[in-house]
Every structure is written in structure tokens, then in C-alpha cells.
N, C-alpha and C positions, 0 to 999 in steps of 0.2 A: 242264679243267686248272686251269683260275684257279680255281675252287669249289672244287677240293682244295689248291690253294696257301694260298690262304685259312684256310679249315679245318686246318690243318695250322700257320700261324702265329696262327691264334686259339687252337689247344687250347695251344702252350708260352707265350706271351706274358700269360695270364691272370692273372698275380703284377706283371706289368713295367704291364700297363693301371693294375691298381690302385695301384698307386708313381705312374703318371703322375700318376693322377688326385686322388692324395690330396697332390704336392709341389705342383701348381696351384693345388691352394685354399692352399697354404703361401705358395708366394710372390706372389699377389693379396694375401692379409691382408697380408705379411712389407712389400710393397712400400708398401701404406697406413697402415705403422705400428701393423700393431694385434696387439695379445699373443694372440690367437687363431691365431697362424699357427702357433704348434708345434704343439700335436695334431696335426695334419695332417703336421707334419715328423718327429715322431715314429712317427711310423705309416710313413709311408712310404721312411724310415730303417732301420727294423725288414725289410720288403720287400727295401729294396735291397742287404742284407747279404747274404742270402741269392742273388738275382740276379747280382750280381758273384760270388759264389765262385764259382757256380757256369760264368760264362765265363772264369775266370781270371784275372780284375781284382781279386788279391788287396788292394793296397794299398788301391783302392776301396772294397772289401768293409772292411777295417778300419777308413776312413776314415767309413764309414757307420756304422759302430757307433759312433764317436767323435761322429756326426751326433745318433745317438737321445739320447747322453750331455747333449749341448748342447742339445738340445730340452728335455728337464726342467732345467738351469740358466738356459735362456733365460726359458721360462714361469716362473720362478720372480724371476729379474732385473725384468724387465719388469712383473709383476705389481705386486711392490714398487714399483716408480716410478709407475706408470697407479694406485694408489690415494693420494698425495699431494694431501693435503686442499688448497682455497687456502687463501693467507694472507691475514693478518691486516689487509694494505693495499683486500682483496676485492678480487684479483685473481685471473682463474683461470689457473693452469698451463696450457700448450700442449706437446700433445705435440714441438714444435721443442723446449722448451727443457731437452728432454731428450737430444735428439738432440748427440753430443760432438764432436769432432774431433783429428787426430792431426797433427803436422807433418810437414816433408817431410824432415827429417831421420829421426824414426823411422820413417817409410816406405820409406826407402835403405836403412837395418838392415836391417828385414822382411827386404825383397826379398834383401839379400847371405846372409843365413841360410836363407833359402828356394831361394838357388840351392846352396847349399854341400847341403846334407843332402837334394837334390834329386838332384845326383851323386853322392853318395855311397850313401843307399839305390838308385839309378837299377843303380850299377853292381854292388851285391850280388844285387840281383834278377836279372839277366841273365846272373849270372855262376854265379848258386847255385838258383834257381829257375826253372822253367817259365812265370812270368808274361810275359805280355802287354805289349809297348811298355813297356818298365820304365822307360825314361827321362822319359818321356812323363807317365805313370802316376803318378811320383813328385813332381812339378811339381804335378801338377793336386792330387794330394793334399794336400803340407806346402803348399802357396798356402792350399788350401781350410779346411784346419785354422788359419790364423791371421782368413781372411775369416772364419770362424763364432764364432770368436772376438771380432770385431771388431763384427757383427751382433749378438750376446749384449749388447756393451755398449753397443748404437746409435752407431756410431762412424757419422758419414758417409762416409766412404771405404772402407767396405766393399766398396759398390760395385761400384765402379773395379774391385776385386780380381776379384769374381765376373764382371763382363762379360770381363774376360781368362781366366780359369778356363772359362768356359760356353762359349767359343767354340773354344777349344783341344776340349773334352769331345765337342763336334758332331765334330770328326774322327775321333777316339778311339773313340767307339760307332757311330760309322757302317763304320767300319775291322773293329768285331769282328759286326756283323750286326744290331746292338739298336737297330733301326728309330723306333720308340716312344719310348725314354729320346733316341736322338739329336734327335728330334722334341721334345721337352719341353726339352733343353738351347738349342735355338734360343727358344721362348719366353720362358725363363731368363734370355738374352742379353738379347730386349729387354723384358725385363720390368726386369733389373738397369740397364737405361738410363733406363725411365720414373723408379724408385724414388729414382736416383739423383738427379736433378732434385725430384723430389717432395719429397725427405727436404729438400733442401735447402734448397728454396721454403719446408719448414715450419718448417728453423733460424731461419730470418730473422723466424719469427713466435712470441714468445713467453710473451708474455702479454697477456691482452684484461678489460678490468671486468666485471666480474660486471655480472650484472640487481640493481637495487635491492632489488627480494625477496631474489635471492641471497646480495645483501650482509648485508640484515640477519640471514639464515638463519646467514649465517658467523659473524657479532657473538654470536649467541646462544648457539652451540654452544659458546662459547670458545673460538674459534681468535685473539680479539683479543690484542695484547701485555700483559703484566702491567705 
């Protein structure tokens, strides 16, 4: 009985393994700051679109499409800043001091406009579609659309956003049977707690001297002031 329970959630789950496994390597890299983590999120963005239609988790399913979208702006953002020569003082950039921040003022916005269009899609879904916890659904979506947004620009407060998104999501997938992604959302959680601290610890670092070779390597190239 267990061999064929087994057998039976390994032969549907083989699309959902591989989303696990390719959003893990995302948010290891995503959490240590490094522009390698979209491939990974790209890929398993592409996965997840398809997985969500297909339980019903329309707004998910869209929201993952919008996921692939930001994976090629993100690799694309981020590459741009990760190849900033140093300057001309021979000092080297630190990834902190790229990392931004937002106030708490526009994070009250956010949040008021996230709940407005949270009720408002929440109550067309359940009123006009067959979806899944529409309420619910729609929350974790428009939250998770302004966090990836916020992550594209290395905001530190991203965060924040995603440890509340990834913890609501463990009920959510656990509620429709997606064993596996509810499993990866708990990692998620505290993976969005390590990052959060980490990103931060690296604000606070951000810029160190070059090595003397380095320095003059910098002088040579022309990076000095005219």
C-alpha cells in the first residue's frame, strides 16, 4: 500500500520536484546576494505556471508567469551593478552598497494598496471563477508582485514581505495537497529570515581598499579622475 502510494505521488509530482529543486538553488544564491539565482528562478517559474493551472491556483499560475518575466529584468539589473568597475579612490564596491532601502512610509502605501486590490481581485474570483481560496490567493499574489519587485531592485525589505508571503503559502499548498512546494515554502520562510539579516549585515559593509597591486591595476586602466 505505501509502494503504490508512493509510486503514484512520484509519477504526478515529477514537474513540482523539479520547480523544487531548481527555486532552492534560487533562493540559496538570491539569499547570498548573487545574480546567479535567476536562471534557477527562471526555470522554475516556467514549471510553476503550468503546476498551478493546473490545481486551480489561477492567480499563482499568473503570478508565476510575471515570476519568469522578473527573472530576465532581475538578471539583467543586477548584472549591471555586480560589473561596476572600482573607483578611482581604489576602493572596491561591496555588494552592501548596493543593497537600498525603502521607508516606512512607503511601505504603509504598499501594504494599503496591496490590501485594496487584494479584495477586490479576492472577491471577483470567487464570485466569477472556480479558483481556489480566492481571498487568500490574491494577497499572496499582489504582496508577492511588489516583493519581486522590491528583490529586482535589492531593496532590503523585501524580506520582510516574503517571510509573510511564504508562511501564509505553507497553508495554502498544504490545504490543496502540493506536499513538495508546501515543503519548499517552509525553507523559503527561513531562508527569507537568514537573507534578511545577511543582506543587512552586508548594508552596513561597503567599501574595503583594494590590494596595492589592485590599486595600481585600477590607476592603469584609467579608472583615475581627469
Amino acid at each position: 500500500m505505501l509502494a503504490e502510494t508512493w509510486a503514484e505521488l512520484s509519477a504526478y509530482s515529477i514537474p513540482e520536484l523539479l520547480a523544487v529543486c531548481a527555486s532552492l538553488v534560487y533562493i540559496v544564491l538570491a539569499a547570498r546576494n548573487n545574480r546567479y539565482c535567476w536562471p534557477p528562478a527562471f526555470i522554475a517559474s516556467i514549471l510553476f505556471v503550468v503546476i498551478m493551472w493546473q490545481y486551480g491556483l489561477l492567480m499563482d499560475s499568473l503570478l508565476n508567469a510575471y515570476y519568469a518575466a522578473m527573472a530576465v529584468y532581475g538578471w539583467m539589473v543586477w548584472q549591471a551593478q555586480d560589473t561596476v568597475k572600482p573607483d578611482a579612490q581604489s576602493a572596491q564596491v561591496l555588494p552592501g552598497a548596493l543593497i537600498a532601502r525603502k521607508s516606512a512610509r512607503s511601505h504603509t502605501i504598499a501594504i494599503g494598496v496591496i490590501a485594496l486590490l487584494s479584495m477586490a481581485s479576492g472577491y471577483w474570483l470567487a464570485s466569477k471563477t472556480a479558483a481556489s481560496f480566492a481571498y487568500l490567493d490574491s494577497l499572496t499574489t499582489w504582496a508577492s508582485l511588489y516583493a519581486t519587485w522590491l528583490l529586482a531592485q535589492r531593496v532590503l525589505e523585501n524580506w520582510l514581505y516574503w517571510i509573510a508571503i511564504d508562511s501564509l503559502s505553507i497553508y495554502l499548498y498544504l490545504q490543496k495537497g502540493l506536499y513538495f512546494t508546501a515543503l519548499l515554502f517552509l525553507v523559503y520562510t527561513a531562508m527569507a529570515l537568514y537573507a534578511f539579516y545577511h543582506w543587512r549585515k552586508q548594508s552596513r559593509e561597503k567599501r574595503r581598499p583594494l590590494p596595492p597591486n589592485r590599486q595600481q591595476a585600477v590607476l592603469d586602466s584609467g579608472n583615475a579622475p581627469a
